[in-house]
C-alpha positions in Angstrom: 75.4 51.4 150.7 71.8 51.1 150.7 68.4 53.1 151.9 67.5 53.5 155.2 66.4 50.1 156.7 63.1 49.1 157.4 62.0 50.1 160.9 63.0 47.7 163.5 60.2 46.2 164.8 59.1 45.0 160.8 62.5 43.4 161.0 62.2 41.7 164.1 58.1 40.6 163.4 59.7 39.2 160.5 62.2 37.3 161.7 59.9 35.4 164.6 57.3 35.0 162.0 60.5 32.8 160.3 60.6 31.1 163.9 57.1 30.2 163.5 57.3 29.2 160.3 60.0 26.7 160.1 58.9 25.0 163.1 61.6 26.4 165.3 58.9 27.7 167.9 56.2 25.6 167.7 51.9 26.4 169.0 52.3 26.4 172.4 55.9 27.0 173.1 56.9 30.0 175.2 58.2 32.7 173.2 62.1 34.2 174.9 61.4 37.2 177.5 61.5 40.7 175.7 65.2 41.5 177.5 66.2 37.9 176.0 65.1 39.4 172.3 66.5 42.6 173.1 69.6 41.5 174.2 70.1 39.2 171.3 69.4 41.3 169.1 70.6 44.9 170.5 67.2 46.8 170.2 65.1 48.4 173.2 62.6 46.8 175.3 60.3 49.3 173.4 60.9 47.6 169.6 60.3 43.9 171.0 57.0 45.0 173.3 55.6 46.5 169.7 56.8 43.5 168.1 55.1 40.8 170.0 51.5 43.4 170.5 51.6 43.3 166.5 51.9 39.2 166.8 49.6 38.9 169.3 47.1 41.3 167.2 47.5 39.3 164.3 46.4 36.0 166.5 50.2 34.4 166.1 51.1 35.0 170.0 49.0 35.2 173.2 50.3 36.8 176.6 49.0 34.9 179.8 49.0 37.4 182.9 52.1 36.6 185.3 53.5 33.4 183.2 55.0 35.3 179.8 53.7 35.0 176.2 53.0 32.1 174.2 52.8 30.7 170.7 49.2 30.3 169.4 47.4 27.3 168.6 46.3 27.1 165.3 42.5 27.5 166.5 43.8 30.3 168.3 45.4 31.9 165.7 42.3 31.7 163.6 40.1 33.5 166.4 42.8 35.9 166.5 43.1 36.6 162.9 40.3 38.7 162.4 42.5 41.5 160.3 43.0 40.4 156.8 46.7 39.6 155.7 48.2 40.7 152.8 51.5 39.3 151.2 54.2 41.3 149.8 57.1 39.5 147.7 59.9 41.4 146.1 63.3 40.8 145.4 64.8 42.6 148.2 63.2 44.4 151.5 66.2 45.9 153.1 68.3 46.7 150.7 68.3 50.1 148.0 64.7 51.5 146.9 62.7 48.5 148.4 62.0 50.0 152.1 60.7 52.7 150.7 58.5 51.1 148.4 57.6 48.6 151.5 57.3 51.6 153.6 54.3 52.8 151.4 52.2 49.9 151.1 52.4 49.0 154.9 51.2 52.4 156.0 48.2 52.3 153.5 47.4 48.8 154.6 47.6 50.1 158.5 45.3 52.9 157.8 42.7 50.4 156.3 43.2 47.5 159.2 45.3 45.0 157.1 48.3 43.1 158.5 51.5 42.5 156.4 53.4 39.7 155.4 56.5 40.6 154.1 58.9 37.8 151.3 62.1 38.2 149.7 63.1 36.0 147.1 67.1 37.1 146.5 66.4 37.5 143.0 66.2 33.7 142.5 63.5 32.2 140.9 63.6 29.0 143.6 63.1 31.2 146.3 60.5 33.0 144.1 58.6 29.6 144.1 59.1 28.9 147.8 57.9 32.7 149.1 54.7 32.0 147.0 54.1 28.6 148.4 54.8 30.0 152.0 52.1 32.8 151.1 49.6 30.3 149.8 49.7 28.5 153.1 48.5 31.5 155.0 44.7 32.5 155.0 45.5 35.7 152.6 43.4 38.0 151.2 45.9 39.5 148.3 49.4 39.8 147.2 51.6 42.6 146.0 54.4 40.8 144.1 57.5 42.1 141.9 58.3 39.7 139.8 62.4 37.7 139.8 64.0 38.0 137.1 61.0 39.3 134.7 63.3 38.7 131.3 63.6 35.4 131.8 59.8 34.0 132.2 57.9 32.5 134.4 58.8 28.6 135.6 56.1 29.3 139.0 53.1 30.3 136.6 50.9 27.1 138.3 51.1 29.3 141.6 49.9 32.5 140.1 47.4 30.0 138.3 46.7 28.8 141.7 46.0 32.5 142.8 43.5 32.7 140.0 42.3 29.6 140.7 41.8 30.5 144.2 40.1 34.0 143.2 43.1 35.6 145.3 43.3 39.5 143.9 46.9 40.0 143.4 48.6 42.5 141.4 52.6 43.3 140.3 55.2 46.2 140.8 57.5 47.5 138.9 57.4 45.0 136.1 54.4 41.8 135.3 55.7 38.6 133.6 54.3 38.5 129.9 51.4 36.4 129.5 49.9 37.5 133.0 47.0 40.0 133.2 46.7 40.9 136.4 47.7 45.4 137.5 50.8 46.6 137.1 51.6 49.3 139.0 55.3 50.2 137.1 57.2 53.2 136.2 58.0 54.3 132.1 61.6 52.2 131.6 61.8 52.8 128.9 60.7 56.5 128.9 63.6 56.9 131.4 66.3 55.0 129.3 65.6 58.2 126.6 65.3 60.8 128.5 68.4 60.0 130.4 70.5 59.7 126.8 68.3 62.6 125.5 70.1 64.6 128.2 73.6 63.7 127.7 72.9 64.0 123.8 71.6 67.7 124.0 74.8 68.3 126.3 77.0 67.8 123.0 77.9 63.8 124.1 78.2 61.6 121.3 80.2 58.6 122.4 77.7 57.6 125.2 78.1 54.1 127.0 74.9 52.3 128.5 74.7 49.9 131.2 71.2 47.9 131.7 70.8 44.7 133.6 69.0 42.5 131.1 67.6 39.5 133.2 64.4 42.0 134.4 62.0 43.7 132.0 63.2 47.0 133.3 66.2 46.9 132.4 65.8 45.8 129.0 63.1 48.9 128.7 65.7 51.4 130.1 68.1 49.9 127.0 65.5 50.5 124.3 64.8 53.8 125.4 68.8 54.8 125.1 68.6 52.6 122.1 65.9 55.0 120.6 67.2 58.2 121.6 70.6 57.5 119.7 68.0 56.6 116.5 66.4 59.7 116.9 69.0 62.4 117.0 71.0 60.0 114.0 73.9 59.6 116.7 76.2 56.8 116.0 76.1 54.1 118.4 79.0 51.7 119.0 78.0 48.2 119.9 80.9 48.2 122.2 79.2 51.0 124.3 76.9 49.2 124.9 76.9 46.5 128.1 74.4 44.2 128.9 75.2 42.2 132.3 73.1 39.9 134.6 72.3 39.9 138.8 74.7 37.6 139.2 77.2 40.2 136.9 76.4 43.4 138.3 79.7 44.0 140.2 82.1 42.6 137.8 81.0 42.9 134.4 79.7 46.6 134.5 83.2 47.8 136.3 85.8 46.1 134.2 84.1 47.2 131.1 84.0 50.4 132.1 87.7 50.2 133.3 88.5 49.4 129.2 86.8 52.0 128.0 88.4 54.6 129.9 91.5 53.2 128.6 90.6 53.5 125.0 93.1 56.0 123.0 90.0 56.6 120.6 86.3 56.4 121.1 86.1 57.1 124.7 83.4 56.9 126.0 82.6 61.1 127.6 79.5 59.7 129.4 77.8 56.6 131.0 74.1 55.9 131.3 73.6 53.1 134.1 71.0 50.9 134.6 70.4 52.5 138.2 72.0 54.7 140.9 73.8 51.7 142.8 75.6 50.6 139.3 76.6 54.6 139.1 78.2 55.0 142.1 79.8 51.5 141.8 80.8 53.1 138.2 82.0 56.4 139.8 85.2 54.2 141.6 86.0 53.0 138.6 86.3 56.6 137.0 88.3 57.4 140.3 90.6 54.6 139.9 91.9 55.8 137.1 92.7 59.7 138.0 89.6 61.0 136.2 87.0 62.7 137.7 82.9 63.3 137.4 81.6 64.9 135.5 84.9 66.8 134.5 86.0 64.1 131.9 82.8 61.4 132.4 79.4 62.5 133.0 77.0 59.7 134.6 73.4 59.5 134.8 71.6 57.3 137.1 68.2 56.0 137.6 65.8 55.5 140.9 67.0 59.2 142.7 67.6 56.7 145.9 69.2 58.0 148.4 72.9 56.8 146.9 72.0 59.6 144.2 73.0 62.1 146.7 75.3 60.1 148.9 78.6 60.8 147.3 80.5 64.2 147.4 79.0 63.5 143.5 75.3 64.3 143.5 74.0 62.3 140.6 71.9 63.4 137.8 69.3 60.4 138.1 65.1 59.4 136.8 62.7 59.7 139.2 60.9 56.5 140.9 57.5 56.7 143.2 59.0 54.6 145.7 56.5 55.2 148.7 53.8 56.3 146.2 54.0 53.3 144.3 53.7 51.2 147.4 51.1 53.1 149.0 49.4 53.0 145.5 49.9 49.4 145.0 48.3 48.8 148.5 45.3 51.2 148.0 44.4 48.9 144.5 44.7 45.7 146.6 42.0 46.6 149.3 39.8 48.0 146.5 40.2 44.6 144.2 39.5 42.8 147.7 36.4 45.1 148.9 34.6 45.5 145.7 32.2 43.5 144.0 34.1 41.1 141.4 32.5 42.4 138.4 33.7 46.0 139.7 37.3 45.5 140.7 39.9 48.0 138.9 41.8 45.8 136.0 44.4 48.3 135.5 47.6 49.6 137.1 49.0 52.6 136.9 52.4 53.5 134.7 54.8 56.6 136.3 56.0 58.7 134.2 60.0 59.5 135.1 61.3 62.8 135.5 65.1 63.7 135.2 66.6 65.1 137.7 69.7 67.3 136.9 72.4 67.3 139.6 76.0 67.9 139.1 77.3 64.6 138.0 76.5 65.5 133.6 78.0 68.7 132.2 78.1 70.4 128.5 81.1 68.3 126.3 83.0 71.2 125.3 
């Protein structure tokens, strides 16, 4: 399951804009009639005709009166390109909190006359390397990046050297490689991580098993805050409860671990802690596939409150994220690093705090 997609004609302006880029419609070329798009992609005549107006706005297309609508010229483009462009990379668009987050920065970049350019690198550093090349080939004016794989360094810091280089304002959401010092506009991981074991721990829990994905920053955070919370209220932890998996992991590792814990004839586990809400209801079959039930013999807190937190019959007990206000946020920063004198742009981000959100997936351990 994931959020509610982006709208369609962001999807579709993305996907030409991939045309255009790989050479598979070249300046010049006639672009396919809107029922052609339509048709092949099964949306209205409505989506494409906003589609190509936000291409030909942005000086990549050009209609000619009776004959159809073309593929600029690069001297076209540029006469065209009067609004200022404005990259976003993260690690997914369509998938979980991302069009949310997406969502938010494109309407405060609307409101203030800037196009988007929209990059997802997969998770995958390589593709990391190749969205930042594709945005340095474009005439931008900043870039809104979160960063792959944050736990695990940096092997592309000559492009964000490049950016410097360049004086391209660019800042980063919801984590910042070490060693960089551009904003941050992130929520409190590791704020959340505690709070969320703080919760169960208060309930009477004290065999508690965590789950953080440790190849991002956030996740190791979210650990050292459940970590902490155990230290503080003098509550045992067993190393065994606690499981550390990577992107590549995330639906194994997590699930079968879980599976032998619930099997355990002593110290099992009463409640899990997961990274965030799509590893918690991916967690909640495997409490299911054994007869048991939430949060009558397992309570589960997530993280995020997506829209998965409420999707299941289960309504998860979950740690806030800004989502749309962070994007909108993260936007609003941009334009002012790009509009103000050098010597007055902002330097710092902003850090969320998380609330929890009580639902009816955690109960008292009798």
């Amino acid at each position: 399951m994931s959020e509610k997609q982006l709208p369609k004609y962001i999807q579709l302006k993305q996907e030409i804009l991939t045309w255009l880029q790989n050479g598979k419609l070249k300046p010049g070329d006639q672009m396919p009639s809107e029922n052609e798009i339509a048709e092949q992609y099964m949306m209205s005549r409505q989506t494409v005709r906003q589609t190509f107006g936000e291409l030909e706005k942005d000086g990549w297309l050009y209609r000619m009166q009776g004959k159809g609508t073309f593929v600029s010229t690069p001297q076209q483009a540029e006469k065209g390109r009067d609004v200022q462009t404005i990259g976003i990379i993260t690690t997914y668009i369509s998938d979980y909190i991302f069009p949310n987050i997406v969502r938010g920065a494109e309407a405060a970049l609307r409101e203030r006359g800037y196009r988007l350019l929209l990059s997802s690198t997969d998770n995958d550093k390589a593709r990391e390397r190749e969205s930042l090349e594709m945005m340095l080939s474009e005439p931008l004016s900043g870039l809104i990046i979160e960063p792959t794989k944050s736990a695990e360094g940096n092997p592309n810091l000559s492009y964000y050297l490049s950016l410097d280089y360049q004086e391209i304002p660019y800042l980063m959401i919801n984590e910042r490689y070490s060693g960089l010092q551009c904003p941050v506009m992130m929520i409190d991981d590791e704020e959340g991580g505690f709070l969320a074991a703080r919760h169960l721990i208060e309930l009477g829990h004290r065999q508690i098993a965590g789950f953080f994905k440790i190849d991002d920053l956030q996740g190791m955070n979210r650990l050292k805050g459940f970590v902490r919370a155990h230290q503080q209220y003098e509550i045992p932890l067993l190393p065994e409860n606690v499981v550390h998996y990577t992107t590549e992991q995330k639906w194994q590792k997590p699930f079968a671990a879980a599976m032998d814990m619930l099997k355990r004839e002593q110290a099992c586990p009463t409640a899990f802690v997961c990274y965030n809400d799509e590893l918690a209801v991916h967690l909640l079959e495997a409490v299911r596939s054994l007869g048991l039930q939430v949060p009558a013999d397992v309570s589960m807190v997530g993280f995020d409150d997506s829209s998965l937190a409420t999707a299941t019959e289960v309504k998860l007990t979950t740690l806030s994220h800004p989502k749309a206000e962070l994007g909108r946020e993260a936007a609003e920063l941009l334009i002012s690093m790009i509009e103000q004198p050098k010597g007055d742009q902002p330097k710092q981000g902003k850090l969320y705090k998380p609330e929890l959100i009580v639902r009816e997936s955690t109960r008292r351990f009798a």
